[in-house]
Backbone bond lengths (Angstrom), bond angles and torsions (degrees), N, CA, C in turn:
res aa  C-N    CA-C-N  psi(-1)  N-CA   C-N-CA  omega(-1)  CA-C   N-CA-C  phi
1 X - - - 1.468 - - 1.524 109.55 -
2 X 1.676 127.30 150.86 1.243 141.50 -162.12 1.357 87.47 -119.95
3 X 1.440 114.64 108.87 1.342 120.80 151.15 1.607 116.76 -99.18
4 X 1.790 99.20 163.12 1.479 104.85 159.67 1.100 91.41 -174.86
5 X 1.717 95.27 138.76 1.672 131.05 179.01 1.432 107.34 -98.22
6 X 1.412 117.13 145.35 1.489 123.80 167.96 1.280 97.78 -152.55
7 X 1.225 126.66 131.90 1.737 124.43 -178.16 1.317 107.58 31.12
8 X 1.332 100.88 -141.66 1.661 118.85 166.75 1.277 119.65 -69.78
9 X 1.110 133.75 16.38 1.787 138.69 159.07 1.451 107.91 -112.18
10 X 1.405 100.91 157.10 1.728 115.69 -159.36 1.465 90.40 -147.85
11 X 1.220 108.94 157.00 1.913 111.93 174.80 1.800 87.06 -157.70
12 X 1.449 96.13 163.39 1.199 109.47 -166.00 1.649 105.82 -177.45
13 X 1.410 104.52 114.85 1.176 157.36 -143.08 1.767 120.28 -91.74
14 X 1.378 159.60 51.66 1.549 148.91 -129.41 1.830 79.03 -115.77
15 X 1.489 97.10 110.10 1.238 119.40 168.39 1.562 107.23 -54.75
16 X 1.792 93.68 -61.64 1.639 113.66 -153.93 1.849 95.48 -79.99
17 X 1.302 133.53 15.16 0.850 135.69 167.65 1.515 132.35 -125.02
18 X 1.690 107.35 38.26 1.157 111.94 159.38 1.820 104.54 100.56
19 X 1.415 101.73 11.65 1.587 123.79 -179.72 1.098 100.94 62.58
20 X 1.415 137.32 34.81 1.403 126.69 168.84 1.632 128.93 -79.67
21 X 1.549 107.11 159.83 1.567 112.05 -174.73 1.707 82.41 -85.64
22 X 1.260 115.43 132.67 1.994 133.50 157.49 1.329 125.96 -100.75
23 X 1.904 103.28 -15.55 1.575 93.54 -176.28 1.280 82.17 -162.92
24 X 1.877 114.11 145.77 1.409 132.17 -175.24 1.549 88.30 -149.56
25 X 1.621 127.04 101.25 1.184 124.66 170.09 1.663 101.85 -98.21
26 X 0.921 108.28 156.38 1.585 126.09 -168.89 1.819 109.90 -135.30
27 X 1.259 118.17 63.30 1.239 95.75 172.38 1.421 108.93 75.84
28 X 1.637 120.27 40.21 1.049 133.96 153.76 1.880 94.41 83.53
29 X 1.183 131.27 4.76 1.515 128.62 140.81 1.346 143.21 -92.32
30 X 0.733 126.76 120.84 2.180 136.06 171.33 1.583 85.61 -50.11
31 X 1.402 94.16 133.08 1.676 108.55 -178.06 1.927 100.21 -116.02
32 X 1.585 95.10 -18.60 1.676 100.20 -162.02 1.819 110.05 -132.72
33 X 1.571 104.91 119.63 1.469 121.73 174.82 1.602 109.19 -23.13
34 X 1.194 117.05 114.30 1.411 109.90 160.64 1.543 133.60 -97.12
35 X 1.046 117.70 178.77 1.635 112.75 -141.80 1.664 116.91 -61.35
36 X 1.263 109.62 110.00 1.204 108.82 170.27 1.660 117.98 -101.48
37 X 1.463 116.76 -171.23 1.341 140.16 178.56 1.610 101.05 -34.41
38 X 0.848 137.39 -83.45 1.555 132.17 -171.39 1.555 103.74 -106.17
39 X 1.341 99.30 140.67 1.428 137.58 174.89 1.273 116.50 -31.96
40 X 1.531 123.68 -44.30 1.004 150.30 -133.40 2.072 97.99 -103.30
41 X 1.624 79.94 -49.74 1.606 91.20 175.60 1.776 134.79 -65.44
42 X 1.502 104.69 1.47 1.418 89.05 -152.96 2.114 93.56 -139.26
43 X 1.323 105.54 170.24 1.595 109.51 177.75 1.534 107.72 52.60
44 X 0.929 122.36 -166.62 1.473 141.93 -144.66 1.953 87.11 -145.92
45 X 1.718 101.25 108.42 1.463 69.41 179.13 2.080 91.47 -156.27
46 X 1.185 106.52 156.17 1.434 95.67 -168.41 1.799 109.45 -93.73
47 X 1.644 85.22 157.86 1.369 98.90 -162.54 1.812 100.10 -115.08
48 X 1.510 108.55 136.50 1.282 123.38 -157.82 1.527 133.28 -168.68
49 X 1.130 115.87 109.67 1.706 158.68 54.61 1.635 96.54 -112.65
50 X 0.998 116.54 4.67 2.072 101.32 -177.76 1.498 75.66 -169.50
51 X 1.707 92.41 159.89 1.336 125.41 -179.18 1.497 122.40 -142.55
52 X 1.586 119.10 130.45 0.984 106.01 -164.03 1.401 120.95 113.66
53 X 1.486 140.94 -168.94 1.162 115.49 151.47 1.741 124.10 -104.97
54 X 1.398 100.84 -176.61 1.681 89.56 -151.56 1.862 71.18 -142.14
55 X 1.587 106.39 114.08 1.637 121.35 173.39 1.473 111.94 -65.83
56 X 1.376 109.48 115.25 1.380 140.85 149.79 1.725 96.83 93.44
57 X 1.489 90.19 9.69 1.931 83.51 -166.34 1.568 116.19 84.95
58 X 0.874 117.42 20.64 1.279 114.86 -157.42 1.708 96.56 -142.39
59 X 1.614 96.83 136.03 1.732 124.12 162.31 1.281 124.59 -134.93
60 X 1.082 107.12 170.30 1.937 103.00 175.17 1.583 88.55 -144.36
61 X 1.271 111.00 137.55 1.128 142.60 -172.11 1.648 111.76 -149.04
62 X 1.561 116.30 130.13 1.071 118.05 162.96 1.718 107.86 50.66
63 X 1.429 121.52 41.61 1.617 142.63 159.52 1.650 85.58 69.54
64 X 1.325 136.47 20.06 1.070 129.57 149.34 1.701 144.58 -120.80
65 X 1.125 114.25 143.42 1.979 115.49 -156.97 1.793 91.04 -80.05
66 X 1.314 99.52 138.01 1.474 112.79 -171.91 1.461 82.44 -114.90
67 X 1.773 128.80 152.19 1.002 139.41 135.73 1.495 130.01 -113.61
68 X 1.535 116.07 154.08 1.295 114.01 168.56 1.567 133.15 -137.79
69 X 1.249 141.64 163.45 1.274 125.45 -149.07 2.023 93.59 -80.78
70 X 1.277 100.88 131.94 1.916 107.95 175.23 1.610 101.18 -58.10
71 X 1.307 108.61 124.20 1.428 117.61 -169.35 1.884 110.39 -115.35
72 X 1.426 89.75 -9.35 1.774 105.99 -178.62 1.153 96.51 -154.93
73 X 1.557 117.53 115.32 1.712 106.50 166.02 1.681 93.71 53.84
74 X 1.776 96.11 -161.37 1.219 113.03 177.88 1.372 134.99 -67.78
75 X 1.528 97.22 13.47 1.347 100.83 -168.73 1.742 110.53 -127.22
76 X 1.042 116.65 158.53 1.625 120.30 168.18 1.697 114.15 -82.50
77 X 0.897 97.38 145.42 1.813 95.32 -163.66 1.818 106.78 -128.41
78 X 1.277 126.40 129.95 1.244 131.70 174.32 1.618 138.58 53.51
79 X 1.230 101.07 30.55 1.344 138.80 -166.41 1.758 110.56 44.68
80 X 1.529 110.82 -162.76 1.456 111.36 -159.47 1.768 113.28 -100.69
81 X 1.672 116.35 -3.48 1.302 122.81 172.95 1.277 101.64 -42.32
82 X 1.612 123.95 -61.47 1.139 123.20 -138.09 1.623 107.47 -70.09
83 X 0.986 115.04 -15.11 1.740 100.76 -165.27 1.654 80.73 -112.79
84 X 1.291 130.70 59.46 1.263 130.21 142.01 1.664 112.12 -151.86
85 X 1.289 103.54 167.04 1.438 136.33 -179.70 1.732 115.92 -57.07
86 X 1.214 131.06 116.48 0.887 108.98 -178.93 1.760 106.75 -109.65
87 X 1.443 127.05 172.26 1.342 122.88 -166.54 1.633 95.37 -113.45
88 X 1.629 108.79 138.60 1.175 109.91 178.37 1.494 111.16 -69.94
89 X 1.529 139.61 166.70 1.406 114.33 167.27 2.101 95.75 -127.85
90 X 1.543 96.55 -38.56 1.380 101.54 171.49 1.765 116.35 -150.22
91 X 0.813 144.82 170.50 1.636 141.69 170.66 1.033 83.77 -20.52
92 X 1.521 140.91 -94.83 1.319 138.26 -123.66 1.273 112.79 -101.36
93 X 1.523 127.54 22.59 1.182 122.43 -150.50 1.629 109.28 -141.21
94 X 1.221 117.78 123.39 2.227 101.09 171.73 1.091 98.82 -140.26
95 X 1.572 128.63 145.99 1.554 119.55 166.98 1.795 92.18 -144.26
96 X 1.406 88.04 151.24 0.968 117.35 178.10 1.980 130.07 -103.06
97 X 1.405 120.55 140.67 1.697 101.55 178.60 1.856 100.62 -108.67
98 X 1.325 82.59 127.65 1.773 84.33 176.94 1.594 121.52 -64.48
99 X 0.543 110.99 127.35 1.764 129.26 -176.62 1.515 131.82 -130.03
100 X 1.383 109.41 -177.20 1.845 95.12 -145.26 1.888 71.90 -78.04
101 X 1.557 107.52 -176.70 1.789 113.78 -20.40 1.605 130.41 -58.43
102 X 1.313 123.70 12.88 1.264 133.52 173.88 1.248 97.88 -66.15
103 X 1.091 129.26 124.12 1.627 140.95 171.95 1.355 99.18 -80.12
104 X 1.168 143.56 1.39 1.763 132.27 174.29 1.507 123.27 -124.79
105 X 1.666 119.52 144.20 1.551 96.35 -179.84 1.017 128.79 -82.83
106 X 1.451 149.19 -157.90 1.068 146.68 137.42 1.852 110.72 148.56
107 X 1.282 117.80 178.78 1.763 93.01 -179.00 1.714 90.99 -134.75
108 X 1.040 103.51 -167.79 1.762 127.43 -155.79 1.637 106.90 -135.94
109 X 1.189 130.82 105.28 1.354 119.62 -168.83 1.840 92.61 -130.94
110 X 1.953 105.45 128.65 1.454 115.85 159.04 1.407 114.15 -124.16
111 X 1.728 93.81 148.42 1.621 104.58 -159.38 2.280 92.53 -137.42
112 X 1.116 83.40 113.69 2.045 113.84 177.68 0.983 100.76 -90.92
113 X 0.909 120.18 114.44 1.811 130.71 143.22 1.851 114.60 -112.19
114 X 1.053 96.23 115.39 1.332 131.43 175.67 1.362 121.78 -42.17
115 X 1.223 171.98 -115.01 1.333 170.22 105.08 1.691 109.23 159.02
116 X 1.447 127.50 134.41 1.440 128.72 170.44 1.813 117.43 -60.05
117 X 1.659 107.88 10.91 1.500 99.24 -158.05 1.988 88.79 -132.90
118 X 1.612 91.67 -23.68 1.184 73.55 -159.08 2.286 95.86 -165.80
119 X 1.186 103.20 173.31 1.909 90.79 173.05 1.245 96.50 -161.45
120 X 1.628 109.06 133.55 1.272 146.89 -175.65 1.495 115.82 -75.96
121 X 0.909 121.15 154.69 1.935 116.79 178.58 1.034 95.88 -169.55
122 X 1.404 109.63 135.23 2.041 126.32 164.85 1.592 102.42 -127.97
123 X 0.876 117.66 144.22 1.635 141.42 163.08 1.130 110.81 -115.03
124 X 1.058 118.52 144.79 1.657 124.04 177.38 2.133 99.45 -161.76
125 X 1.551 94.20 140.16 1.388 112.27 179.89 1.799 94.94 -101.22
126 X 0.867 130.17 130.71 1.640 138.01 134.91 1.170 131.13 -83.11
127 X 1.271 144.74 81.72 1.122 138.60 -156.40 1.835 102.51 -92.97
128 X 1.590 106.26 150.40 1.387 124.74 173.88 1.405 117.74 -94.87
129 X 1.274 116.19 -28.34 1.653 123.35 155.86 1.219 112.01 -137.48
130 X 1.206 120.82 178.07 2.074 126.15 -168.17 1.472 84.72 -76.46
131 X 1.118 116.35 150.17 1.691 150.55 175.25 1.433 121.42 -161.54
132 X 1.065 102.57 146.23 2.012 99.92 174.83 1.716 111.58 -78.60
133 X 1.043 127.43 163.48 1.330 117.13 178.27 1.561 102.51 -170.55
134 X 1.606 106.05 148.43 1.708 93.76 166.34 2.202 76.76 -141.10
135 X 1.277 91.07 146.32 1.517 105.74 169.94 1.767 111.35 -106.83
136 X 1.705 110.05 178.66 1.401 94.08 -159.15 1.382 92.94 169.18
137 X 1.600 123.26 148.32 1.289 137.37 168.84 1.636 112.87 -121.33
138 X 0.874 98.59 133.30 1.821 109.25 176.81 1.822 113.17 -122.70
139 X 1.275 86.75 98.05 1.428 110.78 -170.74 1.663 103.74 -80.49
140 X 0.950 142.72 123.09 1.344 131.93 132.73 1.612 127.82 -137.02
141 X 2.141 76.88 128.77 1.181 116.14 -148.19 1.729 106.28 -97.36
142 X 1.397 138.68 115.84 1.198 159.45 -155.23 2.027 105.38 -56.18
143 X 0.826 106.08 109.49 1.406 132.22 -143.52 2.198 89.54 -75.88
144 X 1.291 104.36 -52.99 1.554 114.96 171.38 1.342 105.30 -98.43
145 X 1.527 104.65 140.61 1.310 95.23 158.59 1.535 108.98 -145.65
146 X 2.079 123.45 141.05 1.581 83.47 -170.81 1.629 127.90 87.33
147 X 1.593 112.77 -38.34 1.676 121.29 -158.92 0.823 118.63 90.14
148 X 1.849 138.40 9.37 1.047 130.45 166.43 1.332 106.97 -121.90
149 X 1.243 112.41 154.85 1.580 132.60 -172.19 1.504 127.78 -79.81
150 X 1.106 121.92 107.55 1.575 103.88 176.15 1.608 134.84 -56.99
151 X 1.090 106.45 138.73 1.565 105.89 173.17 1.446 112.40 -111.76
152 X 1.847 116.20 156.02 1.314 117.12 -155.79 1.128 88.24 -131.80
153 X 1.390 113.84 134.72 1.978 122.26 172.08 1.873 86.56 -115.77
154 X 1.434 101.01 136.80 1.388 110.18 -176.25 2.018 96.66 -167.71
155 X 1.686 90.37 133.37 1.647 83.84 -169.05 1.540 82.15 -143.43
156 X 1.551 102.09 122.22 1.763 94.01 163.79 1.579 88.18 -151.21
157 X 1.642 98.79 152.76 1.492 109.49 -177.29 1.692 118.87 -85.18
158 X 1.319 107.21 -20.77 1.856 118.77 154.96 1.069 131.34 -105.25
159 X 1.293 118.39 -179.11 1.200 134.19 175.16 1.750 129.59 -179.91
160 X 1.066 116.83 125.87 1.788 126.76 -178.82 1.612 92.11 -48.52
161 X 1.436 82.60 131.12 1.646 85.19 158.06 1.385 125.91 -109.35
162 X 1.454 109.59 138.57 1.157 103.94 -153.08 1.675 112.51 -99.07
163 X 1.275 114.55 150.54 1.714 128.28 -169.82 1.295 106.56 -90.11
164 X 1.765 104.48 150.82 1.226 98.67 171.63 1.733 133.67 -26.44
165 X 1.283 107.74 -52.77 1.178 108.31 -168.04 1.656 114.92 -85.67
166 X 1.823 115.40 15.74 1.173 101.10 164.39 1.478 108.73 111.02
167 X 1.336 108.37 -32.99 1.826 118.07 172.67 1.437 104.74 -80.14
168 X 1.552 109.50 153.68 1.557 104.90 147.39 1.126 134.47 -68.90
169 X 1.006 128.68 140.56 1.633 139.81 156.16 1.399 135.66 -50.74
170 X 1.554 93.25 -11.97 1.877 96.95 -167.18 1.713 99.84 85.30
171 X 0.889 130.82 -27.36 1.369 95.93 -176.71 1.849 128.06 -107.52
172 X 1.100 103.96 148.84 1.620 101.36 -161.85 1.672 93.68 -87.03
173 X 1.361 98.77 162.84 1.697 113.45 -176.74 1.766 90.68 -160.33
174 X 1.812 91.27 164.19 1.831 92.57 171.16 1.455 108.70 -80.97
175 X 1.558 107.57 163.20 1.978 95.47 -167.74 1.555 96.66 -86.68
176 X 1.081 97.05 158.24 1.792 110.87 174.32 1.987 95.27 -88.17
177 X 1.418 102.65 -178.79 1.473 108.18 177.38 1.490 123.38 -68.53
178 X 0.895 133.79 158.63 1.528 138.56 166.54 1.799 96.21 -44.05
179 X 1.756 104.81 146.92 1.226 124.42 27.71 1.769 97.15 -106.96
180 X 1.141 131.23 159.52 1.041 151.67 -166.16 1.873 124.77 -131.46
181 X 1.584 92.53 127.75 1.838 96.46 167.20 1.158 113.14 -153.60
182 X 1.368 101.08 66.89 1.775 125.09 -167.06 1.874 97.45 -126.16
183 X 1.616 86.61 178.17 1.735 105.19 178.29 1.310 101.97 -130.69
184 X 1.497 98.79 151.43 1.790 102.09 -155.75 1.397 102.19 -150.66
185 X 1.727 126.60 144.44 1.406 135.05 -140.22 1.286 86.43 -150.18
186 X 1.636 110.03 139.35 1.397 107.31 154.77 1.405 92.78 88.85
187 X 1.471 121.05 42.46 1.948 122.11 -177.75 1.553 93.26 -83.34
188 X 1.479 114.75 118.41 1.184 104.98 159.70 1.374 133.82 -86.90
189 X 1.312 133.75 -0.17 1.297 156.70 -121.44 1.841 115.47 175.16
190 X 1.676 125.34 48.87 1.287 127.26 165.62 2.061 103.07 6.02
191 X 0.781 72.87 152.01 2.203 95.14 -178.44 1.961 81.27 -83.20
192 X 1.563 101.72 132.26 1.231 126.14 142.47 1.639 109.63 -111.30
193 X 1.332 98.72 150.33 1.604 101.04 162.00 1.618 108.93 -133.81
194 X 1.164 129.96 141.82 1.413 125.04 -144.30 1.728 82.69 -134.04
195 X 0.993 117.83 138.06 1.642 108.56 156.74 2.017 92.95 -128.49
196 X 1.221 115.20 123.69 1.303 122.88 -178.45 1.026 112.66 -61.22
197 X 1.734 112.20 141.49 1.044 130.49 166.52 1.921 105.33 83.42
198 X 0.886 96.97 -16.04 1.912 101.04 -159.08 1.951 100.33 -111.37
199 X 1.477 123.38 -52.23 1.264 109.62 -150.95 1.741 101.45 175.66
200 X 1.673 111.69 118.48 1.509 110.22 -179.14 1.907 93.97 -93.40
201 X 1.333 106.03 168.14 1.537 110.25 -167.20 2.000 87.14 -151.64
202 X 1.570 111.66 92.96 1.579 110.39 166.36 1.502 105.90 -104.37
203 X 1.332 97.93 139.19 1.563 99.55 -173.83 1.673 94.30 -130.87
204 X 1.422 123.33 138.61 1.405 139.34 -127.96 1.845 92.61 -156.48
205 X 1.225 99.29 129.07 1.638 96.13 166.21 1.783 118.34 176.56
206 X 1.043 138.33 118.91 1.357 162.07 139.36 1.222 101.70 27.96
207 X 1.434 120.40 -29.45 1.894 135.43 -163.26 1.638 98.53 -68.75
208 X 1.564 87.04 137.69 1.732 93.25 164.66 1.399 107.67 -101.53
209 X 1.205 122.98 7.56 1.733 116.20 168.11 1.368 97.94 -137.11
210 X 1.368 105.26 146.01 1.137 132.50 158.54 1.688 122.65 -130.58
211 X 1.357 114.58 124.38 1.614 128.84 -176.92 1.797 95.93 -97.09
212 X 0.923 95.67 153.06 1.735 116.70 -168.20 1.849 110.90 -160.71
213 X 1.735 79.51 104.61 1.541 83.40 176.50 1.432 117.04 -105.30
214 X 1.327 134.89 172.15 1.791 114.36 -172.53 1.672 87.17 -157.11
215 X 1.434 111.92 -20.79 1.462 107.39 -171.22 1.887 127.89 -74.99
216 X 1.588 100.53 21.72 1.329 109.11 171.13 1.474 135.09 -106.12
217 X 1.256 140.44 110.97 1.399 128.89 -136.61 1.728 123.07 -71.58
218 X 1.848 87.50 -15.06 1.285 112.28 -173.80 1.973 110.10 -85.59
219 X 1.132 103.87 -52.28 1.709 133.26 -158.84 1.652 104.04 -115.68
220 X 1.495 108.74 169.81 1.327 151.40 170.32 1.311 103.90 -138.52
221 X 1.630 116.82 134.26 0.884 155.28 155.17 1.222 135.81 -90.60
222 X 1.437 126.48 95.83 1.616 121.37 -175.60 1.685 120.26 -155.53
223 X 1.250 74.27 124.21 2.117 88.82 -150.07 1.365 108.95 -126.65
224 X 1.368 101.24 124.45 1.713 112.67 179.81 1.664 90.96 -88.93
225 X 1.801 85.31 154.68 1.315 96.87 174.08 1.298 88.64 -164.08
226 X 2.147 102.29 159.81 1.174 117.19 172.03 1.701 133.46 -70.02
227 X 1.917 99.87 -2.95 1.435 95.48 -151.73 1.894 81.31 -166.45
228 X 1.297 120.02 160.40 1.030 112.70 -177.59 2.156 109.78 -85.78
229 X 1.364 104.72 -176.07 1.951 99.52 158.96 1.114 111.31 -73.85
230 X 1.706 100.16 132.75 1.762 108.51 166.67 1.562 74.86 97.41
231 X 1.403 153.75 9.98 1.424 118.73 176.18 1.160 127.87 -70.50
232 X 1.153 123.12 -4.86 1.684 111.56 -179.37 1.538 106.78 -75.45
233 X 1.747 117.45 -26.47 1.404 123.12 172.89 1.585 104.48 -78.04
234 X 1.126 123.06 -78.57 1.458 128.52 -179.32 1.403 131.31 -49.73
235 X 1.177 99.93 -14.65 1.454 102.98 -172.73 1.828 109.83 171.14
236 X 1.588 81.88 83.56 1.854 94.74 -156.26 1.938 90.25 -70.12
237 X 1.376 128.51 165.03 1.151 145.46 176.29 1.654 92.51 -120.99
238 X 1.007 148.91 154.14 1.540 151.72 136.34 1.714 124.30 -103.79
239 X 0.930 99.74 111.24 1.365 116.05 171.78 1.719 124.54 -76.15
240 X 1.237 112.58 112.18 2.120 99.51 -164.49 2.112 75.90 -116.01
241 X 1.641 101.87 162.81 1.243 99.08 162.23 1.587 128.83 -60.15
242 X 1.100 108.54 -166.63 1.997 98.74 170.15 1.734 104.51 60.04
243 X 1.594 116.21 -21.26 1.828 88.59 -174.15 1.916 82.25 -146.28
244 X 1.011 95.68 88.25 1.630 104.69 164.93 1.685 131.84 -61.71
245 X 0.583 119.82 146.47 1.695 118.38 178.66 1.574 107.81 -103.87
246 X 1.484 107.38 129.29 1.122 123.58 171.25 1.428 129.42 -126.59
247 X 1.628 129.59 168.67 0.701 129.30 -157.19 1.748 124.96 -143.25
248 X 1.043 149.95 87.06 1.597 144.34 -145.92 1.279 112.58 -110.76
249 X 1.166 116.26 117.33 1.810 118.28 170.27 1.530 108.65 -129.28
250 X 1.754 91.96 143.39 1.648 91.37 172.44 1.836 103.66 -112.13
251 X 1.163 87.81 172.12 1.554 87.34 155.77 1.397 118.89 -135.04
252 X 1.414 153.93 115.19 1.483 124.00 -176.05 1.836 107.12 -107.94
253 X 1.186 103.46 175.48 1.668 80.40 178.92 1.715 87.72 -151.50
254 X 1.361 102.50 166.71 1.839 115.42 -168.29 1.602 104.08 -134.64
255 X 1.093 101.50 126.96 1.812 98.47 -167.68 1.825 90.85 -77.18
256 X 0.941 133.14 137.69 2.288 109.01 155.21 1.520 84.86 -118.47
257 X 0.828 150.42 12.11 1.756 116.16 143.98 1.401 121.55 -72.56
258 X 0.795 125.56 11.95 1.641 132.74 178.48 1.485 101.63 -93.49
């Protein structure tokens, strides 16, 4: 496990679990879901070569059909980091080598820095040959805390619209009201989550998409990404060596019980 202390905040790090964040204490609070029933559901943990879900498992790249093992239903879900090991390199440091079923090489490296006010994160893909890719964090962040409820300020002027079956379509529309499990462009206003009286939570990042889930009774969901779900179909990104794609999120947080 990857720890790091800063004042009264602690973070903590499960290499062998897909390089995920498991614990974000804040001033003597759990900020982050701990491990439940599926993989998929729990910690703060990054998502890699695609994020999101990816229809039927399936891409075409370079006049050829890529497949991948159905990880939800018919579909592959949150790319292939997660169900592997990642290697420590220093405190702040894990990278990963992409491997099948990803048909392409290249590795995945995240770097934490710690702070009493606030914590830093970069992702970055290196690729060994051109591949499509969108990168991405899937936070979920503890919905009560205390007995009181979080609230979410979130303002973006788009949004994917979403298809029967739950993917986007490619096409943008204005968003309707919460509750929400869409991807959204054009954020004018980073996601706060406020739980009153106790602790503000702004999360800040470089991403032109952000997915926002609200429909869990436990958690919030809110995840930057480079590219929307389904992007290697809808809206492929290409990755060549020599020019990597990266990715930066902060988080800062404000005690108001003090």
């Amino acid at each position: 496990m990857l720890r790091q202390v800063a004042g009264d905040v602690a973070l903590s790090i499960d290499p062998a679990r897909g390089g995920r964040i498991t614990s974000l204490v804040v001033g003597g609070r759990e900020l982050i879901i701990w491990e439940r029933l599926r993989t998929i559901d729990w910690g703060s943990y990054p998502m890699a070569p695609f994020a999101g879900r990816l229809r039927d498992g399936t891409f075409e790249f370079h006049g050829r059909t890529h497949g991948l093992p159905a990880t939800e239903g018919p579909n592959a879900i949150h790319g292939t980091t997660l169900g592997q090991a990642w290697t420590v390199i220093d405190d702040a440091t894990l990278v990963v080598e992409l491997a099948d079923p990803w048909p392409f090489r290249g590795r995945v490296t995240q770097q934490f820095a710690l702070h009493p006010d606030r914590l830093d994160a970069t992702m970055t893909l290196d690729a060994d040959e051109p591949m499509p890719a969108v990168l991405g964090w899937h936070p979920w962040l503890i919905r009560r805390i205390d007995g009181v409820d979080a609230e979410l300020e979130f303002r973006a002027a788009r949004m994917y619209e979403r298809g029967p079956d739950g993917l986007p379509t490619g096409r943008l529309i204005e968003p309707p009201p919460p509750p929400w499990d869409d991807c959204f462009v054009q954020v004018s206003e980073g996601p706060t989550v406020r739980w009153p009286g106790l602790l503000e939570l702004t999360l800040r990042s470089d991403a032109s998409h952000w997915v926002v889930y609200t429909g869990d009774t436990d958690g919030l969901a809110i995840e930057p990404q480079t590219g929307p779900p389904d992007g290697p179909n809808i809206e492929p990104q290409i990755v060549v060596p020599g020019s990597p794609l990266s990715l930066h999120m902060t988080w800062r947080w404000r005690r108001l019980d003090r």
